[in-house]
C-alpha positions in Angstrom: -0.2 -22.6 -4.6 -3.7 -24.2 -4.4 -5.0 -25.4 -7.5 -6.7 -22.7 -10.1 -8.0 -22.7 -13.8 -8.2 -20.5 -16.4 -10.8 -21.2 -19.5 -11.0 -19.6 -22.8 -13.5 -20.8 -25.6 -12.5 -22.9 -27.8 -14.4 -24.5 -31.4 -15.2 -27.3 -29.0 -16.6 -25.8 -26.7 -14.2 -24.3 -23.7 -10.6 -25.3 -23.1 -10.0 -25.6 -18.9 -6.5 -25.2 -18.1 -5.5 -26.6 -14.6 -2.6 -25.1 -12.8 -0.7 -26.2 -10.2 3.3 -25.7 -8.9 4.9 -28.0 -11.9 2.1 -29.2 -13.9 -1.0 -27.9 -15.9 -3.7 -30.1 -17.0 -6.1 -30.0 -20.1 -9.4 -30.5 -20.9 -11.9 -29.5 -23.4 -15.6 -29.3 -22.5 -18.7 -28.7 -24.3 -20.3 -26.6 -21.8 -20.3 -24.0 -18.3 -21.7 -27.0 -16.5 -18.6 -28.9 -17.6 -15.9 -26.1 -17.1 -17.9 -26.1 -13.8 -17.6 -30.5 -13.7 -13.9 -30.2 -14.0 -12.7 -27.4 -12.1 -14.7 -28.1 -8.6 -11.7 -28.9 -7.0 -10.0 -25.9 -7.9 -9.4 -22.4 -5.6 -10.3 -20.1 -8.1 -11.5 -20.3 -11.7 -10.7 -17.5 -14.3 -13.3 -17.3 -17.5 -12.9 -15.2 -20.4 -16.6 -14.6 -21.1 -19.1 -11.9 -19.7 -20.3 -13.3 -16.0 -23.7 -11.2 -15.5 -25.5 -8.8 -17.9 -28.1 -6.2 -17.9 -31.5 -7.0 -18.5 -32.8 -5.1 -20.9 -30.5 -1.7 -21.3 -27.6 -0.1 -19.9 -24.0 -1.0 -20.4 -21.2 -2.5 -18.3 -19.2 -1.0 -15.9 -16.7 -3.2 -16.3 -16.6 -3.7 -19.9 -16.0 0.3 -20.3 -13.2 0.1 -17.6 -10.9 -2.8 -19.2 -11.4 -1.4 -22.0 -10.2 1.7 -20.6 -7.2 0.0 -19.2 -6.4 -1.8 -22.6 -6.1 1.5 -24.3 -5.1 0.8 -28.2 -5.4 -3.1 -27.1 -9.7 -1.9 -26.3 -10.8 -3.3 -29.4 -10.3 -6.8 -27.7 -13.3 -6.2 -25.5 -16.8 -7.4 -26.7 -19.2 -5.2 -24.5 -21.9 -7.2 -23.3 -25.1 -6.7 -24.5 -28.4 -6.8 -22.5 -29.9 -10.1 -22.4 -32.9 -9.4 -24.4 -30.5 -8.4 -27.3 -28.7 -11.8 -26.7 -31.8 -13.7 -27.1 -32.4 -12.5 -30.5 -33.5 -15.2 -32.6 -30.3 -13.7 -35.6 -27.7 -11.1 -36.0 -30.2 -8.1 -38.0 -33.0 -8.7 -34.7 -29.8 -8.5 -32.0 -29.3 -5.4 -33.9 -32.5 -4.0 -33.8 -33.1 -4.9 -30.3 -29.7 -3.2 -29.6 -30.3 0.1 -31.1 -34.0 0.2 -29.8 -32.3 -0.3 -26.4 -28.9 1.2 -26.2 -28.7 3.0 -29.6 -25.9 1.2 -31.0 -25.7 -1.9 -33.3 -24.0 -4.8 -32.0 -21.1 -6.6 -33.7 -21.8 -10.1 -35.5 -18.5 -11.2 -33.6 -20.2 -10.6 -30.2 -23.9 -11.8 -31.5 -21.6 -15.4 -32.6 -20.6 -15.0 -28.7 -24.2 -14.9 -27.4 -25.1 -18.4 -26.9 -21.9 -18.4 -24.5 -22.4 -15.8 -22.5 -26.3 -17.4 -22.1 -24.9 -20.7 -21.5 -23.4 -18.7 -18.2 -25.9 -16.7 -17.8 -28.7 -19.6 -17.5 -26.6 -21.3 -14.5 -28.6 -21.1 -11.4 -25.9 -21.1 -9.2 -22.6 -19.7 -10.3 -20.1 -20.9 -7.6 -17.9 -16.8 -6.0 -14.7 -18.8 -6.9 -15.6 -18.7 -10.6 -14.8 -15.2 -12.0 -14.7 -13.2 -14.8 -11.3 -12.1 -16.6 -9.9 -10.9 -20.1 -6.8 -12.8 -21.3 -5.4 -9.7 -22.6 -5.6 -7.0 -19.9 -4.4 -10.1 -17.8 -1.3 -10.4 -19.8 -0.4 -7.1 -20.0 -0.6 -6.7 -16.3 1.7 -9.8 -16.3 4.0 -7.9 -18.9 3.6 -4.4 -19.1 6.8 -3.8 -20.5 5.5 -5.7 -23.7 3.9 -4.1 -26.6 1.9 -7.4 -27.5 1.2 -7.8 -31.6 -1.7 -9.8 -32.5 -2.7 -13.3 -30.5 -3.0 -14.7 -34.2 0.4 -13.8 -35.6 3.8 -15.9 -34.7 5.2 -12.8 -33.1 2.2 -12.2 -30.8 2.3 -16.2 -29.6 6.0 -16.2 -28.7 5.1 -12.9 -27.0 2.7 -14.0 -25.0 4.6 -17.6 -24.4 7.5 -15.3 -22.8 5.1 -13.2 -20.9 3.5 -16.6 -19.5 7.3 -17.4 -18.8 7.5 -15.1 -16.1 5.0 -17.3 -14.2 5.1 -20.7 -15.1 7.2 -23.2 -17.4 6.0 -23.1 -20.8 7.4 -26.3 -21.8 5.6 -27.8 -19.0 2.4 -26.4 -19.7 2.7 -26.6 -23.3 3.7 -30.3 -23.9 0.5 -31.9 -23.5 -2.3 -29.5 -25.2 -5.7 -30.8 -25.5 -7.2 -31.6 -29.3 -10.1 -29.1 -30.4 -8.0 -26.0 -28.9 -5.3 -23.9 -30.6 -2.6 -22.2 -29.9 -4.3 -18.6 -29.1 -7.1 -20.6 -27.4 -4.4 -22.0 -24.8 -2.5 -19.5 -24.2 -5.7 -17.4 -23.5 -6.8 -20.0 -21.0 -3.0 -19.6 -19.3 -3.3 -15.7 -18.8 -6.8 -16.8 -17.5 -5.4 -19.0 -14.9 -2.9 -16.2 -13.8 -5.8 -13.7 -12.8 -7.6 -16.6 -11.0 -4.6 -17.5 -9.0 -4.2 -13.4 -8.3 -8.0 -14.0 -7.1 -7.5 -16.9 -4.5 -4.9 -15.1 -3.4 -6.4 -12.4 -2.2 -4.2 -10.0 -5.0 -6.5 -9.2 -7.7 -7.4 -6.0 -9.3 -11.4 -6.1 -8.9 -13.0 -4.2 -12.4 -16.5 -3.1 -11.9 -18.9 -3.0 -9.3 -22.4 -3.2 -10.3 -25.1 -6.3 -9.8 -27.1 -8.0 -13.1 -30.8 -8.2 -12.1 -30.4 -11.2 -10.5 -28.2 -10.1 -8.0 -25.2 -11.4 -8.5 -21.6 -9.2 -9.5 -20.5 -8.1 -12.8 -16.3 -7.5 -12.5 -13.5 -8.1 -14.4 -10.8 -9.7 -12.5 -6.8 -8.9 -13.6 
């Protein structure tokens, strides 16, 4: 297996896990030009944030079909907004700008998101290799026999630390995590890196198939 990340934000920024047969290493970056820095050598890079939004109205396709696949587990998808609700100068005018254009209100969790998704969004070259994913639909696809509890809770962890099991050796990948990640952050970057290595290979379940208005492809890949 060629080299693949998975990333997942993180209060520092994004934590970048590196996978490879027997070992997975760390880092923590401030920025999509540094997840980009430290993953260049890898064969596929797996990014839990929306890559590519409307312009000004209209929803996702792909945000409404993980969410469809999620089921009860939906409420872990923040649709992304059109980018003139993300520029919104604070959470009341995203809100505004969101009903005016879509007629719903947007949540404060996904306006706290925003300058993420621009951070992406404002790269003028985002590299096919890098995609988009969501930790959780990946790990239920990795263990759909499991009913996961909540990422925050000591039962959902050692879920998803056993679901994880079933591709790589958590003691391995756990024994050296980076400061200014937790737990749920790594373990979110992990699942990550499981889609991404399902996309180099040529085995991923491609979500979505719509362009942003510059052209380039909005998907979710599992």
């Amino acid at each position: 297996m060629e080299e693949v990340a998975g990333v997942d934000g993180a209060p520092a920024g994004w934590v970048v896990a590196r996978v490879r047969p027997g070992a997975v290493r760390w880092d923590v970056v401030p920025d999509a030009a540094g997840v980009l820095a430290v993953t260049a050598g890898c064969a596929a890079v797996g990014v839990d944030i929306p890559l590519g939004v409307h312009a000004t109205a209209g929803r996702r396709e792909c945000d409404d079909l993980t969410a469809r696949r999620l089921g009860k587990a939906r409420s872990s998808v923040f649709p992304a907004p059109p980018r003139a609700v993300l520029t919104a100068p604070d959470h009341p005018a995203a809100c505004a700008r969101a009903r005016a254009l879509t007629g719903k209100a947007i949540s404060l969790q996904t306006f706290h998101i925003a300058p993420r998704i621009l951070d992406w969004d404002a790269l003028p070259d985002r590299p096919g290799h890098v995609v988009e994913v969501h930790p959780e639909l990946s790990l239920r696809t990795l263990a759909p026999d499991v009913g996961f509890a909540s990422k925050k809770t000591a039962r959902g962890a050692g879920q998803r630390i056993a679901a994880l099991a079933r591709w790589l050796d958590p003691a391995v990948a756990l024994a050296d995590l980076p400061s200014g990640a937790r737990l749920d952050d790594v373990l979110d970057a992990l699942a990550a890196a499981w889609s991404a290595q399902r996309w180099a290979c040529g085995a991923a379940e491609v979500l979505g198939s719509e362009l942003d208005d510059r052209g380039r492809p909005m998907f979710v890949a599992v």
